[in-house]
N, CA, C and O atoms as a Maestro MAE file, in Angstrom:
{
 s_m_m2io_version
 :::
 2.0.0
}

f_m_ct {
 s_m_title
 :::
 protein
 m_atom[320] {
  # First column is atom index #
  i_m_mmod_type
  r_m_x_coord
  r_m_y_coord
  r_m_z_coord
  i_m_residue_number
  s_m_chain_name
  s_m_pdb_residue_name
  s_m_pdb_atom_name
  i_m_atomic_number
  :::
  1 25 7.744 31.337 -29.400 1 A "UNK " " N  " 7
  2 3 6.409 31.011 -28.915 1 A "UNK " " CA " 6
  3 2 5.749 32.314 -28.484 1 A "UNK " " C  " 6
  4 15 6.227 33.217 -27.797 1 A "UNK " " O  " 8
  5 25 4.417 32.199 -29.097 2 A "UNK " " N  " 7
  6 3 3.497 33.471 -28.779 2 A "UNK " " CA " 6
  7 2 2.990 33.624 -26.907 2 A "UNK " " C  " 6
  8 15 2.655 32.668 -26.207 2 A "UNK " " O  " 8
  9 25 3.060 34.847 -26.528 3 A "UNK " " N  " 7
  10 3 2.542 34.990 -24.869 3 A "UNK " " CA " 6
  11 2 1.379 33.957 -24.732 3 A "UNK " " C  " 6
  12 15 1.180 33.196 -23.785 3 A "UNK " " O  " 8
  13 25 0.653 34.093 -25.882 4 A "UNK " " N  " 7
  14 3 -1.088 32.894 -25.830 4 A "UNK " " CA " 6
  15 2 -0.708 31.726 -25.281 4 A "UNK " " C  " 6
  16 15 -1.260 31.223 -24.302 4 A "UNK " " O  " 8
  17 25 0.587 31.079 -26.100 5 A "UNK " " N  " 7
  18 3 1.343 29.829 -26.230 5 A "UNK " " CA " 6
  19 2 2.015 29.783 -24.754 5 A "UNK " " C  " 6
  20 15 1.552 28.858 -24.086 5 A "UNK " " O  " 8
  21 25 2.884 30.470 -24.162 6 A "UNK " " N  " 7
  22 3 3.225 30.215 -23.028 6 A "UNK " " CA " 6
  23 2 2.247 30.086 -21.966 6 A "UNK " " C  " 6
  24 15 2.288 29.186 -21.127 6 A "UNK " " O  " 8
  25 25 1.267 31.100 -22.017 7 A "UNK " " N  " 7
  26 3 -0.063 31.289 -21.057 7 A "UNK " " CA " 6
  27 2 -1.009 29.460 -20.756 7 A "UNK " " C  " 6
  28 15 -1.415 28.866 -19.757 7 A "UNK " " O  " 8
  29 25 -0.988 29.145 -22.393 8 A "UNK " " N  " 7
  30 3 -1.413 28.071 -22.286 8 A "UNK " " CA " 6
  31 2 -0.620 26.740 -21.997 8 A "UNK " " C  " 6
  32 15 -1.216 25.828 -21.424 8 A "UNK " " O  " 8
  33 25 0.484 26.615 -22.307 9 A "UNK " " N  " 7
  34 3 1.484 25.821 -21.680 9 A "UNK " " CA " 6
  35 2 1.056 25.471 -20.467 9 A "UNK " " C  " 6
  36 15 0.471 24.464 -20.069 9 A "UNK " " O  " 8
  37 25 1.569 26.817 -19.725 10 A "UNK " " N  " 7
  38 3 1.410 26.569 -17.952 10 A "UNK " " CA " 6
  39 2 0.340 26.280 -17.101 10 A "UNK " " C  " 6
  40 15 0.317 25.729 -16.000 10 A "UNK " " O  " 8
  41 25 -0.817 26.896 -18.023 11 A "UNK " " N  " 7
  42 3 -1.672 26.495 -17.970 11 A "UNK " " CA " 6
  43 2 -2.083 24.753 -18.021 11 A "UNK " " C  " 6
  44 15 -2.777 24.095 -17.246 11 A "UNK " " O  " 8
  45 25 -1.734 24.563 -18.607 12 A "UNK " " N  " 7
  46 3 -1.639 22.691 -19.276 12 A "UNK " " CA " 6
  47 2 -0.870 22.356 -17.787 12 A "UNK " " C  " 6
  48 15 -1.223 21.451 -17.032 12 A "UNK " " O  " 8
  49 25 -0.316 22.816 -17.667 13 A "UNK " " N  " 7
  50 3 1.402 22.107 -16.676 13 A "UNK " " CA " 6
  51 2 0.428 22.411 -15.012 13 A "UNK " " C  " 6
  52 15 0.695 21.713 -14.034 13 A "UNK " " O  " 8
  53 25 -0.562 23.417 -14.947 14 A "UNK " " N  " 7
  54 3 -0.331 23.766 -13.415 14 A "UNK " " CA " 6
  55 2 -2.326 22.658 -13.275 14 A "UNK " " C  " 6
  56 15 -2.942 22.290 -12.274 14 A "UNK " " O  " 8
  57 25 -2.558 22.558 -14.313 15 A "UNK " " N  " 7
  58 3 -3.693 21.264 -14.067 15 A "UNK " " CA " 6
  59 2 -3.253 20.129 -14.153 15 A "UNK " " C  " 6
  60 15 -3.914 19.342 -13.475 15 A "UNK " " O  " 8
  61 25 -2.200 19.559 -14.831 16 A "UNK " " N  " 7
  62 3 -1.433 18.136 -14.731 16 A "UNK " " CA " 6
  63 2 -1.398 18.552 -13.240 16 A "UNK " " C  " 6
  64 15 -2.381 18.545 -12.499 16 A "UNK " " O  " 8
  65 25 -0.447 18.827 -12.978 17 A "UNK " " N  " 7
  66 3 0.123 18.966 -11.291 17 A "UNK " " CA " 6
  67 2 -0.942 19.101 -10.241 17 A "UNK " " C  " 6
  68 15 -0.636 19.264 -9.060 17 A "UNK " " O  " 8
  69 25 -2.008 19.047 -10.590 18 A "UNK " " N  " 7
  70 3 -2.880 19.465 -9.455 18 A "UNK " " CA " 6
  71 2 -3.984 18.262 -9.927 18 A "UNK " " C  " 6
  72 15 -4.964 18.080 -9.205 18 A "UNK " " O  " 8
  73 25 -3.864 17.719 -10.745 19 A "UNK " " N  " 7
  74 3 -4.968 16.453 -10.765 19 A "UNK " " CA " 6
  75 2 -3.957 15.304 -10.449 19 A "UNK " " C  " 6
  76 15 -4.336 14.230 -9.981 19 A "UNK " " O  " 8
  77 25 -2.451 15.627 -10.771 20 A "UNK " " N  " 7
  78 3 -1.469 14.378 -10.026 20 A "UNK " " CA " 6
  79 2 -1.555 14.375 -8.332 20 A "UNK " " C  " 6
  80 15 -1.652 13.349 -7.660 20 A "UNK " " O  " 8
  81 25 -1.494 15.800 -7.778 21 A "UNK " " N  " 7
  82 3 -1.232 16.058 -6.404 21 A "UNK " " CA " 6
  83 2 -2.956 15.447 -5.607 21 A "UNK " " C  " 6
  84 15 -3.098 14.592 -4.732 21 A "UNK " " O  " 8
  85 25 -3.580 15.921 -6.019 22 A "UNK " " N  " 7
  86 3 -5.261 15.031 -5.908 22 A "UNK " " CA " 6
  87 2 -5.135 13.668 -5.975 22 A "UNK " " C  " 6
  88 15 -5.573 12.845 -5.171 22 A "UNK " " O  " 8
  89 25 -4.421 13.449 -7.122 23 A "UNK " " N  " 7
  90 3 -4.608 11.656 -6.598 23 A "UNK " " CA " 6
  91 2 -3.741 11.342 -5.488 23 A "UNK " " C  " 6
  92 15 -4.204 10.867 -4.451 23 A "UNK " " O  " 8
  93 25 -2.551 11.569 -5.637 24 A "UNK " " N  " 7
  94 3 -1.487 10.786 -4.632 24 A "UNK " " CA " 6
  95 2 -2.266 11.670 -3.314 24 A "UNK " " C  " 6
  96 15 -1.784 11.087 -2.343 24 A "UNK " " O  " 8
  97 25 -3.234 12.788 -2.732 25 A "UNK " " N  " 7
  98 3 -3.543 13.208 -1.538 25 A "UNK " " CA " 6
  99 2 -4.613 12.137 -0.885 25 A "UNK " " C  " 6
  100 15 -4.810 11.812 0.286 25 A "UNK " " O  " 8
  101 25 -5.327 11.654 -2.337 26 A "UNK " " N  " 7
  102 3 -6.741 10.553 -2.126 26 A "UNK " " CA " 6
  103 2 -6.196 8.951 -1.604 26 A "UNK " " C  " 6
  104 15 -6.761 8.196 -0.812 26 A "UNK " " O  " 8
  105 25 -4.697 8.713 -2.467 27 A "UNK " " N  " 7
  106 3 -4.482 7.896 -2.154 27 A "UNK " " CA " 6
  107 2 -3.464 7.476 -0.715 27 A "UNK " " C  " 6
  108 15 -3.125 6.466 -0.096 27 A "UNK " " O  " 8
  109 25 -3.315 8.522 -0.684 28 A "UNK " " N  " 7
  110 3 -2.309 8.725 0.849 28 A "UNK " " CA " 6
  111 2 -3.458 8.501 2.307 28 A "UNK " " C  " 6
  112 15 -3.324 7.903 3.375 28 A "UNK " " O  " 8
  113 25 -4.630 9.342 1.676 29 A "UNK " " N  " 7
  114 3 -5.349 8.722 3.013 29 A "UNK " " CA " 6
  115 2 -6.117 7.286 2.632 29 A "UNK " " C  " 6
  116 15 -6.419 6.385 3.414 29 A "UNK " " O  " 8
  117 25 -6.241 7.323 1.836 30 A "UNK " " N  " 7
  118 3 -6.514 5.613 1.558 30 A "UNK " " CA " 6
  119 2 -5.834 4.879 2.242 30 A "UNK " " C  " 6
  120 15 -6.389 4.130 3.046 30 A "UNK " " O  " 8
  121 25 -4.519 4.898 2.109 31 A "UNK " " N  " 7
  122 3 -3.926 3.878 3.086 31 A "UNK " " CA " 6
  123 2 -3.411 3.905 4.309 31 A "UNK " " C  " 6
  124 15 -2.714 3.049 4.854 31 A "UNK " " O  " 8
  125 25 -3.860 5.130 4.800 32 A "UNK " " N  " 7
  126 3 -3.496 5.525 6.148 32 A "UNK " " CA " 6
  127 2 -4.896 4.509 7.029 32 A "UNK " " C  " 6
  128 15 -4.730 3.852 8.057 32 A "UNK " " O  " 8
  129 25 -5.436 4.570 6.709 33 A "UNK " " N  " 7
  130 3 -7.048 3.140 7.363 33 A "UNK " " CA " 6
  131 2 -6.357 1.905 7.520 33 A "UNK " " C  " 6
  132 15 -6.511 1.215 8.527 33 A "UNK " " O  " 8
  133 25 -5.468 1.528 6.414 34 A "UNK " " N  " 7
  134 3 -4.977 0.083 6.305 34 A "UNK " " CA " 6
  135 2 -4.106 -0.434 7.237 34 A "UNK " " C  " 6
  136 15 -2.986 0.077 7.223 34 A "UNK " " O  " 8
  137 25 -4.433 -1.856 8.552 35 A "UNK " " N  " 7
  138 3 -3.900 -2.145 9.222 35 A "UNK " " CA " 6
  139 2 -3.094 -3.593 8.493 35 A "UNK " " C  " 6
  140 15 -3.435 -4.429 7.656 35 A "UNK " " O  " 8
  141 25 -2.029 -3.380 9.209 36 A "UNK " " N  " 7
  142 3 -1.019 -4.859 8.824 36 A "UNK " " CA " 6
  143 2 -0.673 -5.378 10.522 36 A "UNK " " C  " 6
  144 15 -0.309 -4.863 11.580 36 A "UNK " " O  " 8
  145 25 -1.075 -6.812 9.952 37 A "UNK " " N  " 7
  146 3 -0.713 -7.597 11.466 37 A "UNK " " CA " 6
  147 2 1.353 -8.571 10.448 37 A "UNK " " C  " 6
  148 15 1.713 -8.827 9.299 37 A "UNK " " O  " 8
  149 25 1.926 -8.697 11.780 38 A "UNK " " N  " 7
  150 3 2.997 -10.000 11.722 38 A "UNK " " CA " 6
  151 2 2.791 -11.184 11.448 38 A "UNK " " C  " 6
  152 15 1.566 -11.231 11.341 38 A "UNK " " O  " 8
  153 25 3.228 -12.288 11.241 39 A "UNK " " N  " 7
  154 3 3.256 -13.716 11.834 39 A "UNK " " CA " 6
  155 2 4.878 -14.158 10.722 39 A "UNK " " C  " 6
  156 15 5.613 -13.410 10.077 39 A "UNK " " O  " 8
  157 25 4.908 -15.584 10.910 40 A "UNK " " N  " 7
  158 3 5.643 -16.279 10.681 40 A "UNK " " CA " 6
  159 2 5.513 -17.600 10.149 40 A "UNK " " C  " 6
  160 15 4.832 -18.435 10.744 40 A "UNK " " O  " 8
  161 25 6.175 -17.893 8.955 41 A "UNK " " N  " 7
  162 3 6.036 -18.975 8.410 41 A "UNK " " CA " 6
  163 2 6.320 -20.211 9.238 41 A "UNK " " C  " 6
  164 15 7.345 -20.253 9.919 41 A "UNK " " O  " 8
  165 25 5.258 -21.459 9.209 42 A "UNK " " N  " 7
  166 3 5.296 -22.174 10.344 42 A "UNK " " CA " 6
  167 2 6.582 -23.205 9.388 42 A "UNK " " C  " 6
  168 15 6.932 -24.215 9.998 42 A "UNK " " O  " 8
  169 25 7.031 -23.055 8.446 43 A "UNK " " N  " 7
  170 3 7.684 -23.925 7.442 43 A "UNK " " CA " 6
  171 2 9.133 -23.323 7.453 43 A "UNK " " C  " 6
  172 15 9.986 -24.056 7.954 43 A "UNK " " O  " 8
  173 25 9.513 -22.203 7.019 44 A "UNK " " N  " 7
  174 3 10.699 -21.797 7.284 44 A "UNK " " CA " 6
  175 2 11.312 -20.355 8.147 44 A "UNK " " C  " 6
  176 15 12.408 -19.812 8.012 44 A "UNK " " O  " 8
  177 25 10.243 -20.010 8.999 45 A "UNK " " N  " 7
  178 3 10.347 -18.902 9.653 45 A "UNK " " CA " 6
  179 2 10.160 -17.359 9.172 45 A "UNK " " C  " 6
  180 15 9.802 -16.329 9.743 45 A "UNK " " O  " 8
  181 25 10.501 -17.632 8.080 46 A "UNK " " N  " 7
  182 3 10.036 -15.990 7.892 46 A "UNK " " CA " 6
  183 2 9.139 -14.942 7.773 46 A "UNK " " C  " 6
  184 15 8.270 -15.028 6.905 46 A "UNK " " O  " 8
  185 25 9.202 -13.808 8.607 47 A "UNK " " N  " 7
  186 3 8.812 -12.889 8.846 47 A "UNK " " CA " 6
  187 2 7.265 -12.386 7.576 47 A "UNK " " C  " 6
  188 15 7.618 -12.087 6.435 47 A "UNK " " O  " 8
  189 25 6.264 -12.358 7.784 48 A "UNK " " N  " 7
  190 3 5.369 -12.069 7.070 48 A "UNK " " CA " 6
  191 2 4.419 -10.780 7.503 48 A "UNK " " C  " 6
  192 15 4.091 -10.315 8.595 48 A "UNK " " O  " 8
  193 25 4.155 -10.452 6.228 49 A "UNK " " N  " 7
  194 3 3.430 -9.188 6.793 49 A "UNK " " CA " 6
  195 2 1.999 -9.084 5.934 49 A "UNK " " C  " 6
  196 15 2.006 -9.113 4.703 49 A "UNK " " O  " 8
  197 25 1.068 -8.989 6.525 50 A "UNK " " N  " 7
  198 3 -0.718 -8.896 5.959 50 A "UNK " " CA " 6
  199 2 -1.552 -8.192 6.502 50 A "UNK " " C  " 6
  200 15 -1.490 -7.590 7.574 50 A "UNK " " O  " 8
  201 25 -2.307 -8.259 5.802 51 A "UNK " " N  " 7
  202 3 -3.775 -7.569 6.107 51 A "UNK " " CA " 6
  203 2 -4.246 -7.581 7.475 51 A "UNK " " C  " 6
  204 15 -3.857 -8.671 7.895 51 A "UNK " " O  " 8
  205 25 -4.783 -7.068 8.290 52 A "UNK " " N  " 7
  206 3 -5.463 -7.735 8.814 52 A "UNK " " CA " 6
  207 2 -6.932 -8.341 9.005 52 A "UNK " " C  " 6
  208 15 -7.490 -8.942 9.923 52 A "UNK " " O  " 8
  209 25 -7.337 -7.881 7.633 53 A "UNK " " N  " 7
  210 3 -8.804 -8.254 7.157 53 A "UNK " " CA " 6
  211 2 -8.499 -9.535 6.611 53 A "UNK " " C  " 6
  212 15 -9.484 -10.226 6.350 53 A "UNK " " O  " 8
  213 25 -6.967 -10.202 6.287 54 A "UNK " " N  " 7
  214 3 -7.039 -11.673 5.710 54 A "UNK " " CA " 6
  215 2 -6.381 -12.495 6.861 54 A "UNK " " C  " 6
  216 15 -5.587 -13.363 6.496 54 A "UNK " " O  " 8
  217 25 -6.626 -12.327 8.377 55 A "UNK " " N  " 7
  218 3 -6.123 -12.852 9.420 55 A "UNK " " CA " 6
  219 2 -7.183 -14.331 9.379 55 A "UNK " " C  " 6
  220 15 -8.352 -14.378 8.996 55 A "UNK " " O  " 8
  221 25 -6.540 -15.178 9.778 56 A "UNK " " N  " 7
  222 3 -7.312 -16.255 9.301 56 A "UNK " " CA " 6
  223 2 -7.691 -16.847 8.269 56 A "UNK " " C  " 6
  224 15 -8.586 -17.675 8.437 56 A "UNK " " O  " 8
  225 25 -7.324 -16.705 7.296 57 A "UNK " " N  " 7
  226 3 -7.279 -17.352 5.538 57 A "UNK " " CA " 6
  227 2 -6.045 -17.740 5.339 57 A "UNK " " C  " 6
  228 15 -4.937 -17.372 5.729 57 A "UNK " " O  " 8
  229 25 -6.558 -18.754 4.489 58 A "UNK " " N  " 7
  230 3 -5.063 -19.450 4.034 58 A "UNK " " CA " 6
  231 2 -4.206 -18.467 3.151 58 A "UNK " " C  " 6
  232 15 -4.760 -17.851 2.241 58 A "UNK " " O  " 8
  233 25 -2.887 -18.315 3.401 59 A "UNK " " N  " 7
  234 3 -2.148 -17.950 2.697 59 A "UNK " " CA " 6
  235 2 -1.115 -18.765 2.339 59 A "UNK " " C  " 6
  236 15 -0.990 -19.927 2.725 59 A "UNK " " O  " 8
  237 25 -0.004 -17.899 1.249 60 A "UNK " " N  " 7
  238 3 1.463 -18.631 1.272 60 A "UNK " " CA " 6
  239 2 2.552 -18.031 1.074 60 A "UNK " " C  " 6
  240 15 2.594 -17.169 0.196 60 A "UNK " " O  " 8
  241 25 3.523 -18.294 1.724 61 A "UNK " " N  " 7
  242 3 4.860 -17.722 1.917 61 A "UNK " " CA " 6
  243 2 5.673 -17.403 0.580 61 A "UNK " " C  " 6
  244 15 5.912 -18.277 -0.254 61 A "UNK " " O  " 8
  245 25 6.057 -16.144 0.457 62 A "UNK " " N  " 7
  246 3 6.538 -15.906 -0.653 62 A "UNK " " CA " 6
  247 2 8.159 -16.433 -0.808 62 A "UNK " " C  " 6
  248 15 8.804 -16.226 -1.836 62 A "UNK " " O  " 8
  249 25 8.577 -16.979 0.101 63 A "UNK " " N  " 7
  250 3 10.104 -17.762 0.189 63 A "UNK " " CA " 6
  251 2 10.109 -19.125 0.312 63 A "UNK " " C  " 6
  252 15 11.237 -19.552 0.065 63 A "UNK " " O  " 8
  253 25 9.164 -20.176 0.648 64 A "UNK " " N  " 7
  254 3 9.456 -21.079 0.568 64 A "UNK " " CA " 6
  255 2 7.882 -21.981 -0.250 64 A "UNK " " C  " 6
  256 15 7.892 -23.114 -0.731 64 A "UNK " " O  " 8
  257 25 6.861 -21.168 -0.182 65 A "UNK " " N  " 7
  258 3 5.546 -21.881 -1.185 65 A "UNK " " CA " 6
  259 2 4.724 -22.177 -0.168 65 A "UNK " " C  " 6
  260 15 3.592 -22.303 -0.633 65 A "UNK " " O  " 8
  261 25 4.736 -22.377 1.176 66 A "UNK " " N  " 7
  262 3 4.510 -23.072 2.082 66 A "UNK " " CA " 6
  263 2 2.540 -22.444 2.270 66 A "UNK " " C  " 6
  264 15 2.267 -21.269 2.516 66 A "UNK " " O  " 8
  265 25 1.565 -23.451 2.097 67 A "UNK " " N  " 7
  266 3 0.752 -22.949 2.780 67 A "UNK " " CA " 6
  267 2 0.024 -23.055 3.968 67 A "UNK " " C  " 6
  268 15 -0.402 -24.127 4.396 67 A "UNK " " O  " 8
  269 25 -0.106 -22.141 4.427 68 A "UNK " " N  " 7
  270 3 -0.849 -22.251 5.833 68 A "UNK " " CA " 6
  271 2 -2.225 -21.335 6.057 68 A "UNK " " C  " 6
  272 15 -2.779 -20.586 5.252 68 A "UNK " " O  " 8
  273 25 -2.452 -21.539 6.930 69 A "UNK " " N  " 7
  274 3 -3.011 -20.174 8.065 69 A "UNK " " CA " 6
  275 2 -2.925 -18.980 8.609 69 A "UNK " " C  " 6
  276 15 -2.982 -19.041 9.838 69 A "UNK " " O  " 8
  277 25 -2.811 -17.915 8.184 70 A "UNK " " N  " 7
  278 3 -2.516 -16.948 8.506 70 A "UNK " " CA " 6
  279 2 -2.841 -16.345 9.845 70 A "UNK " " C  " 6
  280 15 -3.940 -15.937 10.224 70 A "UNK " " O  " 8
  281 25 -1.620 -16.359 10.542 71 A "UNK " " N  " 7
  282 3 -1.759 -16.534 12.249 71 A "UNK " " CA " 6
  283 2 -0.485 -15.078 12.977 71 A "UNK " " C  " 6
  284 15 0.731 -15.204 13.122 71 A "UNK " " O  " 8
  285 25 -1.491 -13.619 13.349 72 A "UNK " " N  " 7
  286 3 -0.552 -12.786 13.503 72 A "UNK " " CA " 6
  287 2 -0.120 -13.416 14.659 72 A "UNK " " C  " 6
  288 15 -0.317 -14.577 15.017 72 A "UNK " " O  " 8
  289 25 0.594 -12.372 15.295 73 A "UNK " " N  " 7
  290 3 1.350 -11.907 16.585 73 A "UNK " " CA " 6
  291 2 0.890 -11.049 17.225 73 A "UNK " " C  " 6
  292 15 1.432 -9.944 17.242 73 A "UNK " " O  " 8
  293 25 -0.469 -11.365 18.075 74 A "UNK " " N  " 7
  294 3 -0.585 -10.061 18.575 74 A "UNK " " CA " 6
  295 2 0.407 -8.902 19.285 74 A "UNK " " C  " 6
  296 15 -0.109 -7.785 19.319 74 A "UNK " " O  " 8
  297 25 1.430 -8.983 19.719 75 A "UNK " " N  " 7
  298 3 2.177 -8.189 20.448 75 A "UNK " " CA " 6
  299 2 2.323 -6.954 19.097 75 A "UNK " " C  " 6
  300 15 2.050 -5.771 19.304 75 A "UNK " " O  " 8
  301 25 2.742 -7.416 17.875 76 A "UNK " " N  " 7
  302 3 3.390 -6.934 16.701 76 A "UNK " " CA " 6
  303 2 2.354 -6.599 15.964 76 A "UNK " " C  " 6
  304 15 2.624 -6.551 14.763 76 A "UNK " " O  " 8
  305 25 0.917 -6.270 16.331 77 A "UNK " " N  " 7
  306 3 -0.146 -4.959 15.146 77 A "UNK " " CA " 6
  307 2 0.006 -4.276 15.362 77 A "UNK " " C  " 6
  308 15 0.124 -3.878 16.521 77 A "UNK " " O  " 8
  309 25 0.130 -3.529 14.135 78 A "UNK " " N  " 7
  310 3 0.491 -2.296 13.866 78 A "UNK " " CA " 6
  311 2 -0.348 -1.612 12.969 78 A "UNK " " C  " 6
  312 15 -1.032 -2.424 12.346 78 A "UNK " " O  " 8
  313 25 -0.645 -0.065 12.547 79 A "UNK " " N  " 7
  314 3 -1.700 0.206 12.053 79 A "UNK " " CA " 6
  315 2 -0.443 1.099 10.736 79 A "UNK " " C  " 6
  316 15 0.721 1.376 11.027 79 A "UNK " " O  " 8
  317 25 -0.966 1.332 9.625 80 A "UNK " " N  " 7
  318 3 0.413 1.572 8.618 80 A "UNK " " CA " 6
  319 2 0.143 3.114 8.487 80 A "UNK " " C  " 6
  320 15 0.898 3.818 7.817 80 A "UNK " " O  " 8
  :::
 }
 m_bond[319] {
  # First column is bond index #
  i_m_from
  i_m_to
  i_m_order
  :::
  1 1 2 1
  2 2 3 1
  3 3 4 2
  4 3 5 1
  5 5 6 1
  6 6 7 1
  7 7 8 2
  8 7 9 1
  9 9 10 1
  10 10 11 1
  11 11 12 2
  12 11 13 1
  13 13 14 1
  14 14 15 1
  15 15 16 2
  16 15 17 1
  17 17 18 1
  18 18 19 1
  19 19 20 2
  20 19 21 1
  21 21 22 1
  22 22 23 1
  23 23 24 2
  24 23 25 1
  25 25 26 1
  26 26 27 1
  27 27 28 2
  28 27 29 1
  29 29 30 1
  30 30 31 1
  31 31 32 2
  32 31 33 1
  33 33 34 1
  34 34 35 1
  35 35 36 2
  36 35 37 1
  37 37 38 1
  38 38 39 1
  39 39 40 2
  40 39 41 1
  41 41 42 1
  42 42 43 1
  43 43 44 2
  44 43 45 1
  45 45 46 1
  46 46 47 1
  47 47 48 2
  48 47 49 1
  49 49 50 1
  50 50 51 1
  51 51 52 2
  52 51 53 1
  53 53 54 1
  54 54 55 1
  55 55 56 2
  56 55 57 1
  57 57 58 1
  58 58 59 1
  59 59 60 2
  60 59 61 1
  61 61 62 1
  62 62 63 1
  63 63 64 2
  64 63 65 1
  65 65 66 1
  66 66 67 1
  67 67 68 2
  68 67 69 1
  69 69 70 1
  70 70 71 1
  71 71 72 2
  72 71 73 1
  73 73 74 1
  74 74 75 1
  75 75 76 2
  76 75 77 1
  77 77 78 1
  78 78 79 1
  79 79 80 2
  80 79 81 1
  81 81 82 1
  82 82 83 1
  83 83 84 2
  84 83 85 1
  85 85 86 1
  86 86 87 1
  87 87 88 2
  88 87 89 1
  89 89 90 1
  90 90 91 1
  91 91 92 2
  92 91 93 1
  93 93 94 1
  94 94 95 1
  95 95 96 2
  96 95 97 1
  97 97 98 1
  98 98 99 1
  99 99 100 2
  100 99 101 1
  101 101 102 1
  102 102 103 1
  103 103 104 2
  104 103 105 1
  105 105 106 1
  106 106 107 1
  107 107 108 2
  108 107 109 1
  109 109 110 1
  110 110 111 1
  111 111 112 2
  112 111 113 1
  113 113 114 1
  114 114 115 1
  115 115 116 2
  116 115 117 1
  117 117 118 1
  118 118 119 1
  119 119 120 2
  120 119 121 1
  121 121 122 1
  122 122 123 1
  123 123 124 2
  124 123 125 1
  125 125 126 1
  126 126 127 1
  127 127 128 2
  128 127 129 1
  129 129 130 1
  130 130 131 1
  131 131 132 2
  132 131 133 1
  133 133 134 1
  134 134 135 1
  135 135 136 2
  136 135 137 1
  137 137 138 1
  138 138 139 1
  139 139 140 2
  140 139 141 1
  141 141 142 1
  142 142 143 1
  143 143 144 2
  144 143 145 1
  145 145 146 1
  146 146 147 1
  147 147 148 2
  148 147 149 1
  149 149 150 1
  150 150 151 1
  151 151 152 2
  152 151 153 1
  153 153 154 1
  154 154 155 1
  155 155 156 2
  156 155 157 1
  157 157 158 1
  158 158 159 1
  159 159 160 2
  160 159 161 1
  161 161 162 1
  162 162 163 1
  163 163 164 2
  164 163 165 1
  165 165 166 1
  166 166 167 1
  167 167 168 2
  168 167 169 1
  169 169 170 1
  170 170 171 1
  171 171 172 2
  172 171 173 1
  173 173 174 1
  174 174 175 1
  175 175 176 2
  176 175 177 1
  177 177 178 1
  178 178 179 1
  179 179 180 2
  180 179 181 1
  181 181 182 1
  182 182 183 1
  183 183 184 2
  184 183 185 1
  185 185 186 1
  186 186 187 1
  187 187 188 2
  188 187 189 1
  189 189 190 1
  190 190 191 1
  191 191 192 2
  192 191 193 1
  193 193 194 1
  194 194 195 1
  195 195 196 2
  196 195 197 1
  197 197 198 1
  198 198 199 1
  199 199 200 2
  200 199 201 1
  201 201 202 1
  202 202 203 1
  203 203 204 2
  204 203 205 1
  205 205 206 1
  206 206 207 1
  207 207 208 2
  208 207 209 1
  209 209 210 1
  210 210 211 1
  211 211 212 2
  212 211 213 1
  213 213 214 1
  214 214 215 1
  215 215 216 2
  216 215 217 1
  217 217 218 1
  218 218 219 1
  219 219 220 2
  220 219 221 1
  221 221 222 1
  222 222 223 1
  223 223 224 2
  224 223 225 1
  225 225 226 1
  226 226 227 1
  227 227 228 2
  228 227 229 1
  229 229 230 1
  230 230 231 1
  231 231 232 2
  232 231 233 1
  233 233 234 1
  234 234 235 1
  235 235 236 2
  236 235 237 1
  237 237 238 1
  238 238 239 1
  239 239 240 2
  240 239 241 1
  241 241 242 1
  242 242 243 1
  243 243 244 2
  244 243 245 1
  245 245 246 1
  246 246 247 1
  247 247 248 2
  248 247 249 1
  249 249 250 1
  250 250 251 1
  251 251 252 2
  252 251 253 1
  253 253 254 1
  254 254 255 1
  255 255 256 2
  256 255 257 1
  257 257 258 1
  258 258 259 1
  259 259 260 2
  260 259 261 1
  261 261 262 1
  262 262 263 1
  263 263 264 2
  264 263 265 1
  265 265 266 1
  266 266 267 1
  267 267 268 2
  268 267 269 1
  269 269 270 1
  270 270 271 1
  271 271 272 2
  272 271 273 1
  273 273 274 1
  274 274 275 1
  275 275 276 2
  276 275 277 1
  277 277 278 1
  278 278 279 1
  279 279 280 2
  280 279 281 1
  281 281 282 1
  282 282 283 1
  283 283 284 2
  284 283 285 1
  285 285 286 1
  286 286 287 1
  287 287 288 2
  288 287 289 1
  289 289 290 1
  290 290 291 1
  291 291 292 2
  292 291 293 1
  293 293 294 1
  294 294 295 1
  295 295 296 2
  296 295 297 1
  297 297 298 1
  298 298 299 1
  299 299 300 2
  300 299 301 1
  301 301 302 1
  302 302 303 1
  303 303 304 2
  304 303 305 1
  305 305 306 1
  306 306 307 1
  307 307 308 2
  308 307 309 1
  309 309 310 1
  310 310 311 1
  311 311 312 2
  312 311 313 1
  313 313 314 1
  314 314 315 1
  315 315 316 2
  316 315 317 1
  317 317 318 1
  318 318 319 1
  319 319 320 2
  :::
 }
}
């Protein structure tokens, strides 16, 4: 491979890496905003974890189908 050829290689390689590192930096603070509240399935107990922009909408339990209300814990918000 000609010096042109390597020059441009790395070239190729050090803009992949820096339009990959840009996204995952955009998307890292993206979800640093996103709060998750607790609650519990009123059907078989288990532990659930959501939004807290869908606090109050029906949801359903991914272990038993069950739907309800989506009802945190306040003691247990947490910000992610």
């Amino acid at each position: 491979m000609s010096a042109v050829g390597t020059i441009t290689v790395a070239s190729a390689c050090l803009v992949s890496a820096s339009a990959v590192g840009g996204y995952l930096w955009a998307w890292a603070r993206a979800r640093a905003n996103v709060r998750y509240l607790y609650g519990r399935c009123p059907s078989c107990k288990q532990r659930l974890r959501f939004l807290a922009a869908k606090a109050g909408r029906p949801g359903e339990c991914p272990r038993c189908r069950h739907r309800h209300k989506l009802a945190p814990f306040a003691e247990h918000a947490v910000s992610a």
